[in-house]
C-alpha positions, 0 to 999 in steps of 0.5 A: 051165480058163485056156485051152488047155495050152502044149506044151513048147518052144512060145514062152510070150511070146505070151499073151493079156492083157485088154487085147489082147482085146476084150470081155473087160472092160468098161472104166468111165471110172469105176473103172478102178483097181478093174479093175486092182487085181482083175486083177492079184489074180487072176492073182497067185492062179493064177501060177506060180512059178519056182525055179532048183535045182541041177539047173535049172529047177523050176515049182511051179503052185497052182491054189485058186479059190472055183467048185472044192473042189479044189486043184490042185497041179502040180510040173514039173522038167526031171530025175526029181523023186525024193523030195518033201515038200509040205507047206500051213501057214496064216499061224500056221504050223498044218499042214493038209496033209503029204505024203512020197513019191517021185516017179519021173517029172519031173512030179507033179499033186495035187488036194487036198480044201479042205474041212477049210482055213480061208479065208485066205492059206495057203503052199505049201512043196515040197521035193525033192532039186534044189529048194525052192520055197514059195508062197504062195496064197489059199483062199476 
């Protein structure tokens, strides 16, 4: 959906940004402020996020964008994850989603229904026995 997947191990510092491409966005004399401020808001709602753990490294990816009913909830950790809690609370704290179980794989994908969310800012909480990771995302 952003372009291809990155294979593990490649090199991840080669990424294509708007500027380096040609044609992407047009650039106005008039607004290049608004561009950026846009840009930089859309790719802040698709970042993932990063979390040192006892066990190393784990990277937690939230995917909520206005074409798709779905979100895409993806957990990688270098370790079996094990036990997980992922729970979604919105800005007052009232929970929309919760989930327990054992993951018995390094990674676990959910896609979630955002059909019965409220618009808004919601946060992402996913705790496991090596990590603790909350992340925050947009649902409009």
């Amino acid at each position: 959906m952003y372009g291809p997947p990155i294979a593990r191990g490649a090199d991840r510092s080669k990424v294509f940004t708007a500027s380096s491409v040609p044609g992407i966005f047009a650039t106005s004399p008039k607004k290049p402020m608004i561009r950026t401020i846009c840009l930089s808001i859309g790719l802040l709602a698709v970042a993932p996020v990063f979390a040192e753990g006892k066990g190393g490294e784990a990277t937690v990816r939230v995917e909520c964008t206005r074409n798709s009913s779905l979100i895409n909830i993806s957990i990688l950790h270098e370790r079996r994850i094990g036990k997980v809690k992922i729970t979604v609370t919105d800005a007052t704290g009232k929970v929309f989603y919760i989930e327990e179980g054992k993951a018995l794989k390094n990674e676990l994908v959910r896609r979630i229904d955002k059909q019965g969310f409220a618009k808004g800012e919601m946060t992402l909480r996913v705790e496991a026995r090596d990590f603790n990771i909350t992340q925050h995302f947009l649902v409009q």
